[in-house]
C-alpha positions as CSV (number, residue, x, y, z in Angstrom):
1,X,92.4,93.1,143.5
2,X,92.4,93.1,139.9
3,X,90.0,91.5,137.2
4,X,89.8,92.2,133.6
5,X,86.8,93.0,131.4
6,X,86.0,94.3,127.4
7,X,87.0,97.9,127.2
8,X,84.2,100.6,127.2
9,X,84.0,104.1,126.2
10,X,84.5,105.4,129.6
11,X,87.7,104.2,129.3
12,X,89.3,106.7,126.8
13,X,91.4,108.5,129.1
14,X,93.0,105.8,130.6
15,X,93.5,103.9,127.7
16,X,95.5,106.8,126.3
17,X,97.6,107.1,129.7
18,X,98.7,103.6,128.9
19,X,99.7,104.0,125.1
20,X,101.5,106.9,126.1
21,X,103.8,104.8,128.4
22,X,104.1,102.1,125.5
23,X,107.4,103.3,123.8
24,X,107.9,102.9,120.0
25,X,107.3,99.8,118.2
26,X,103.7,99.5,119.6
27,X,102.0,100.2,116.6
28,X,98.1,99.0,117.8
29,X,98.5,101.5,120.6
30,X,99.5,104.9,119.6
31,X,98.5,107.5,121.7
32,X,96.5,109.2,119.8
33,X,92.8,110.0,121.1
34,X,91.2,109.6,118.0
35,X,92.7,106.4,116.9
36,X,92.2,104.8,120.1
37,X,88.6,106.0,120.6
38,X,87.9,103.9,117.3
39,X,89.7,100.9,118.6
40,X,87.1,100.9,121.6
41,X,84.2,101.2,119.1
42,X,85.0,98.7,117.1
43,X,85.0,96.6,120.2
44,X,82.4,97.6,122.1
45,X,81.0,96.8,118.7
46,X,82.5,92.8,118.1
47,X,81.6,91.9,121.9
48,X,77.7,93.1,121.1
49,X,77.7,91.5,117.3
50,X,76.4,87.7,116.8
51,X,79.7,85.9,115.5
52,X,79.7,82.6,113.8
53,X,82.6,83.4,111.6
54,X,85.7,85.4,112.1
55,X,85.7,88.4,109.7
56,X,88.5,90.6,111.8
57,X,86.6,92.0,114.9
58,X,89.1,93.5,117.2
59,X,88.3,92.6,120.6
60,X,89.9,94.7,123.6
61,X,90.4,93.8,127.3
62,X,91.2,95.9,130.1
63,X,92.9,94.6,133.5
64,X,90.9,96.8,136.2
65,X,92.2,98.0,140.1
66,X,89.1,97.4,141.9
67,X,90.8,100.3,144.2
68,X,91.4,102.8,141.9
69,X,88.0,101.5,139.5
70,X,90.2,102.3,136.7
71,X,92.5,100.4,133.6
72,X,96.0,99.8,134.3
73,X,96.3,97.3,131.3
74,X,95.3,96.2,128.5
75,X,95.3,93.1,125.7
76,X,93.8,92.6,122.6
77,X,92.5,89.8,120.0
78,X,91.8,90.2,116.0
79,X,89.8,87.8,114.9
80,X,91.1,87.1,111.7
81,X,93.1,89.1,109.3
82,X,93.0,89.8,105.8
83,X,90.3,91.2,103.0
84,X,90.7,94.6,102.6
85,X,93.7,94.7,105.9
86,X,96.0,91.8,104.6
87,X,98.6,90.7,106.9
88,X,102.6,91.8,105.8
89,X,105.4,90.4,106.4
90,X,108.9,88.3,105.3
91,X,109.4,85.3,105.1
92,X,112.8,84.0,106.7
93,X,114.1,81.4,104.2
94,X,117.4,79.8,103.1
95,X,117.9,79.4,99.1
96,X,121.1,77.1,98.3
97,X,123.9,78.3,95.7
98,X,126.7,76.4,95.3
99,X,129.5,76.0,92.4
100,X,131.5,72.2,91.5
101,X,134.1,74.2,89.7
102,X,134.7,76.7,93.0
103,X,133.7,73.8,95.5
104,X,131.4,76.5,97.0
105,X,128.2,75.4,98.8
106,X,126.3,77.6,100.5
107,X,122.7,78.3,101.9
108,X,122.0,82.1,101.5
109,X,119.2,83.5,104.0
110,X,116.7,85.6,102.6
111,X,113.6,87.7,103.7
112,X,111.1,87.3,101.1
113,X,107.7,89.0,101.3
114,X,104.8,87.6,102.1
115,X,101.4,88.9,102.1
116,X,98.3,87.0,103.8
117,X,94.4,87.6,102.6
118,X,92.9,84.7,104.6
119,X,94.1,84.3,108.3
120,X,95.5,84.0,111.2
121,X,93.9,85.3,114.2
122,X,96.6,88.1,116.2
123,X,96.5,88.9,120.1
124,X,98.4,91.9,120.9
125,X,98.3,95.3,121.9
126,X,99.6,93.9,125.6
127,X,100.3,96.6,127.9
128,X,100.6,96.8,132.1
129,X,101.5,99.8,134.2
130,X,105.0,99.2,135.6
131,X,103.5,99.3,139.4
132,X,101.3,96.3,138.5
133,X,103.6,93.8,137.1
134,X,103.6,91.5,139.8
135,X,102.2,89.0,141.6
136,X,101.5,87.0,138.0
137,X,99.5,89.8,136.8
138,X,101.2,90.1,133.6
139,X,100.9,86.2,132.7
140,X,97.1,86.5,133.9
141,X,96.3,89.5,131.5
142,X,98.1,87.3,128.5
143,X,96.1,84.3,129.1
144,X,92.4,85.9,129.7
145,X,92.8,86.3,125.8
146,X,92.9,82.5,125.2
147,X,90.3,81.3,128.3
148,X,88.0,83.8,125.8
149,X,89.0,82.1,122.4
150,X,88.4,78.6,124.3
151,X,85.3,79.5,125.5
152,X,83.8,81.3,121.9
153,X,86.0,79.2,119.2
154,X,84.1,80.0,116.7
155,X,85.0,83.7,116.6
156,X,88.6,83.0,115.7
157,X,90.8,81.7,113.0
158,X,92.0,78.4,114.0
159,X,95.4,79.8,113.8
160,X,96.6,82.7,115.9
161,X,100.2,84.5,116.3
162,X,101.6,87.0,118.0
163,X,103.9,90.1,116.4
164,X,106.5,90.6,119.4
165,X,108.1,94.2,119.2
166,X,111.3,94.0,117.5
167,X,114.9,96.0,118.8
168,X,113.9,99.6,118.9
169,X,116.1,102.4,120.9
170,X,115.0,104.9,122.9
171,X,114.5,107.7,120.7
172,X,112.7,105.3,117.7
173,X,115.5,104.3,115.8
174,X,115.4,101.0,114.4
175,X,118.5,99.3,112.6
176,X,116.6,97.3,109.9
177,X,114.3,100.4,109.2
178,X,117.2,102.4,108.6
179,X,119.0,99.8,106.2
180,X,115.3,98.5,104.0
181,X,112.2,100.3,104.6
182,X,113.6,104.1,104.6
183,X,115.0,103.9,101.4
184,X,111.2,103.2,99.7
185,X,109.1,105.0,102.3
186,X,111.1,108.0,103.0
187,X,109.8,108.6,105.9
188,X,111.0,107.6,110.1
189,X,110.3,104.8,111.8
190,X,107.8,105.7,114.4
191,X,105.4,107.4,111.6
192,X,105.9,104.5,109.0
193,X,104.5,102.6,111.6
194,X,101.9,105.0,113.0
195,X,100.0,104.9,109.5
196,X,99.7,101.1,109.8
197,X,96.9,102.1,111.7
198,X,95.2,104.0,109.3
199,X,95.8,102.9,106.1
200,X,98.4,100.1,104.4
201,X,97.6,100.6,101.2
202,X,100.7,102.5,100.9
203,X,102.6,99.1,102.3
204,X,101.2,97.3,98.9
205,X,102.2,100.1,96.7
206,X,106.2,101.1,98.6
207,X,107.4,98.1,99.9
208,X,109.9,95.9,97.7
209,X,108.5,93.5,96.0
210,X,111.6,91.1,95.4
211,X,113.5,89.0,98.1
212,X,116.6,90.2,100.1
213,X,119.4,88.9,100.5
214,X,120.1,89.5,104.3
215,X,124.6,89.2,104.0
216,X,123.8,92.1,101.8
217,X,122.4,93.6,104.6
218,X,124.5,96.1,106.9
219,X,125.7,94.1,110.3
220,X,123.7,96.1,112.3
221,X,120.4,95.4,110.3
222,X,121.2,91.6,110.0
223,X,121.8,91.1,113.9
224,X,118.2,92.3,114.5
225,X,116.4,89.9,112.3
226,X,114.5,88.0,114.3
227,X,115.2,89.7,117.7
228,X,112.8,90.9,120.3
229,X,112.5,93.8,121.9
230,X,113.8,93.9,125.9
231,X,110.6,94.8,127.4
232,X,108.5,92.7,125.2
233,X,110.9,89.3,126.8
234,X,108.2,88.7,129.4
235,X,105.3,88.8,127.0
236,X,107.2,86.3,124.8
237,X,108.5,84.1,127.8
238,X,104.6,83.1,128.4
239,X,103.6,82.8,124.9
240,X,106.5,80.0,124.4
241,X,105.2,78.4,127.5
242,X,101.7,78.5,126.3
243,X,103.1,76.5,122.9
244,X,103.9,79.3,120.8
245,X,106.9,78.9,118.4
246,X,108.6,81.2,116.0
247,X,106.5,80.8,112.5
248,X,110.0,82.0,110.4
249,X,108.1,85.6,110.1
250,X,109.3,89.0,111.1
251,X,107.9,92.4,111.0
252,X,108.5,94.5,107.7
253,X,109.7,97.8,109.5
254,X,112.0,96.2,112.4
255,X,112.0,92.5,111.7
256,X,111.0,91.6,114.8
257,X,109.7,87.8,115.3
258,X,106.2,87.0,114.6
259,X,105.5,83.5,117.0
260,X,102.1,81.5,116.4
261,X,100.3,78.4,117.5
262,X,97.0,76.3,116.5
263,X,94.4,77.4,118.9
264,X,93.3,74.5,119.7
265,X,96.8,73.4,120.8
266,X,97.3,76.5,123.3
267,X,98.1,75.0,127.1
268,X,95.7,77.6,128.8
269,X,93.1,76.1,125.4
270,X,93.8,72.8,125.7
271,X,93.6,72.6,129.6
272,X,91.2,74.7,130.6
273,X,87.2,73.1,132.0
274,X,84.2,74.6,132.0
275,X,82.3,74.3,135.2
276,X,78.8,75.0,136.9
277,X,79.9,77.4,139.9
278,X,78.1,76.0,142.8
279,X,78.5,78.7,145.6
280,X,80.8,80.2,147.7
281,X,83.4,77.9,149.3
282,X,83.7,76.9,153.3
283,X,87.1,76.1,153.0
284,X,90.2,78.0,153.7
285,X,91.8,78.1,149.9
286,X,95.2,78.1,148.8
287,X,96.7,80.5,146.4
288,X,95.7,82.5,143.7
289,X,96.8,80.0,141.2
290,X,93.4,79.6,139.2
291,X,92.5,81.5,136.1
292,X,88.5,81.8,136.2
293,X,85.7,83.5,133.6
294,X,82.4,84.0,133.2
295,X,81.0,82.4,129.8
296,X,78.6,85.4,128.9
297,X,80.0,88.4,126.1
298,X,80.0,90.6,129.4
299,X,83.4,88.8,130.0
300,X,85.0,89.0,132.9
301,X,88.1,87.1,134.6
302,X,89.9,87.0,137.9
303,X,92.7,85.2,139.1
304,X,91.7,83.6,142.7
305,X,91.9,80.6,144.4
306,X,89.1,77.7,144.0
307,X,87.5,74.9,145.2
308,X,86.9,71.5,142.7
309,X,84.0,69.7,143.8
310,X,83.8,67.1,141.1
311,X,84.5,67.7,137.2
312,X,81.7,69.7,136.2
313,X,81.7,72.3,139.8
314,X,83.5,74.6,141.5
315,X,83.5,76.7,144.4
316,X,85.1,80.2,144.6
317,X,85.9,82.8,147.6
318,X,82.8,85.9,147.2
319,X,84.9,88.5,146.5
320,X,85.7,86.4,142.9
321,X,82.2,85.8,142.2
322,X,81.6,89.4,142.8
323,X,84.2,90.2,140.1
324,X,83.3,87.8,137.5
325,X,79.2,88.5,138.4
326,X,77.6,85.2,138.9
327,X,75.9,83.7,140.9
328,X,75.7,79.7,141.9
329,X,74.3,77.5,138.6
330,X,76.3,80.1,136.2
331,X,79.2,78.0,134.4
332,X,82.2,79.2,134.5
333,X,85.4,78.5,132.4
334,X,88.6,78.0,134.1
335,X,92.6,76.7,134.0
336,X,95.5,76.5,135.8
337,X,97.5,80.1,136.0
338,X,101.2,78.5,134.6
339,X,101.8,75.1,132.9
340,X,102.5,72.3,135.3
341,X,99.8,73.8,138.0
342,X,97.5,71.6,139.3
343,X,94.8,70.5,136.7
344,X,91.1,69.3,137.6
């Protein structure tokens, strides 16, 4: 059985056992022990704080094996970006030049920079253990993130995206890097966007500031525009299904697509109840087809099976009420695992 919580300190180690296993291109999980260690304490920090305004709290998840008591994933939220942390990126746009004389008439894409001071929220930093992507886990630790956003609105932007990794190889290599961003930064891939984490200042004062003009491009660089990253198909797959649409943004460094959606117009948002959990259940339930929190800032989620007694109660199998800690009269919040399920 697996259930997901907030991260805690105890789980350094594991954490950096699963950025190591991340690949390049997964720039809010570097596995590096110091870097990670502060991403926990600014968490543990956000879950304890009293929020009635986003001002960019990261909040951190872990999906736990109740077997092994330890993380084998792990999601993320920022609440809102900008201030002091603005949010890059270009702007995929089409800019019409055309001649009477030459009977030319053309639309001309561009990438033109764009830098944001005031929003949206981001979930990233999604990450599961190869053994455990089954059985829906991977859609289940994707949509805890939004059952949490539903049930504590007013921590988050009203608008959220998600940066999906763009087309990386193996060894860190990344066309468009190689064609824009080397020429300014001087530096590879992989360690331009390693000290995103630290510092962007040097984003503000490297990056070009004019737009380009993407046929100018090398073929190699302009088929990447826009593309995601193999691994990261899944992870994009739900987000669709959830509402999310490409936003006509792409990373700075690979160009890979940024997607984004209205929270309030997310499926797992939109659909999901919140209920008084009664007790355990006497009947024989179905499948694990239910995605089910507590409503306390010691979050915690399971994906089980549950009874509907009327709109405002539930009933749940123990072992589920074990993992999310409550006890009957606690609400709960909960929604169907994948669109189309079975709604209250």
């Amino acid at each position: 059985m697996v259930f997901v919580r907030p991260i805690r300190a105890a789980d350094l180690d594991a954490l950096l056992e699963l950025a190591g296993q991340t690949g390049y291109g997964m720039t809010t999980l570097p596995p590096d022990r110091a870097v990670l260690q502060r991403r926990i304490e600014e968490s543990e920090l956000a879950f304890s704080m009293k929020v009635t305004k986003p001002r960019g709290e990261t909040y951190l998840f872990v999906l736990e094996d109740t077997q092994q008591q330890r993380a084998v994933g792990v999601c993320g939220i920022v609440s809102k970006v900008g201030g002091f942390d603005p949010f890059y990126s270009y702007r995929l746009r089409h800019e019409r030049h055309c001649s009477a004389m030459l009977k030319v008439d053309k639309n001309i894409p561009v990438l033109e920079l764009t830098v944001n001071y005031d929003g949206p929220a981001i979930v990233g930093s999604l990450f599961l253990l190869p053994h455990f992507r089954k059985n829906g886990n991977g859609r289940f630790l994707s949509l805890v993130r939004f059952l949490f956003m539903a049930q504590c609105p007013e921590r988050f932007d009203p608008h959220v995206i998600a940066e999906m990794r763009g087309e990386i190889d193996p060894q860190g290599r990344s066309a468009f890097w190689e064609a824009v961003g080397r020429h300014f930064f001087d530096v590879d891939f992989p360690q331009a966007d390693y000290l995103t984490m630290a510092d962007k200042e040097f984003i503000a004062n490297l990056m070009p500031k004019y737009p380009l003009y993407i046929p100018l491009l090398p073929p190699a660089a302009q088929q990447v525009i826009g593309k995601v990253h193999p691994d990261t198909q899944p992870a994009l797959r739900i987000l669709t299904d959830e509402g999310f649409t490409f936003e006509q943004l792409v990373d700075i460094f690979e160009a890979g697509a940024v997607y984004g959606c209205d929270v309030s117009r997310i499926r797992a948002v939109r659909e999901s109840r919140e209920a008084i959990f009664t007790g355990p259940s006497s009947m024989t339930l179905g499948s694990s087809d239910w995605l089910v929190s507590n409503a306390s800032m010691t979050f915690r989620a399971c994906k089980t099976a549950m009874e509907i007694v009327d709109d405002r109660a539930i009933k749940l199998e123990s072992q589920a009420a074990e993992m999310l800690n409550i006890r009957p009269g606690d609400k709960v919040r909960y929604v169907s695992l994948r669109p189309g399920g079975e709604k209250p």
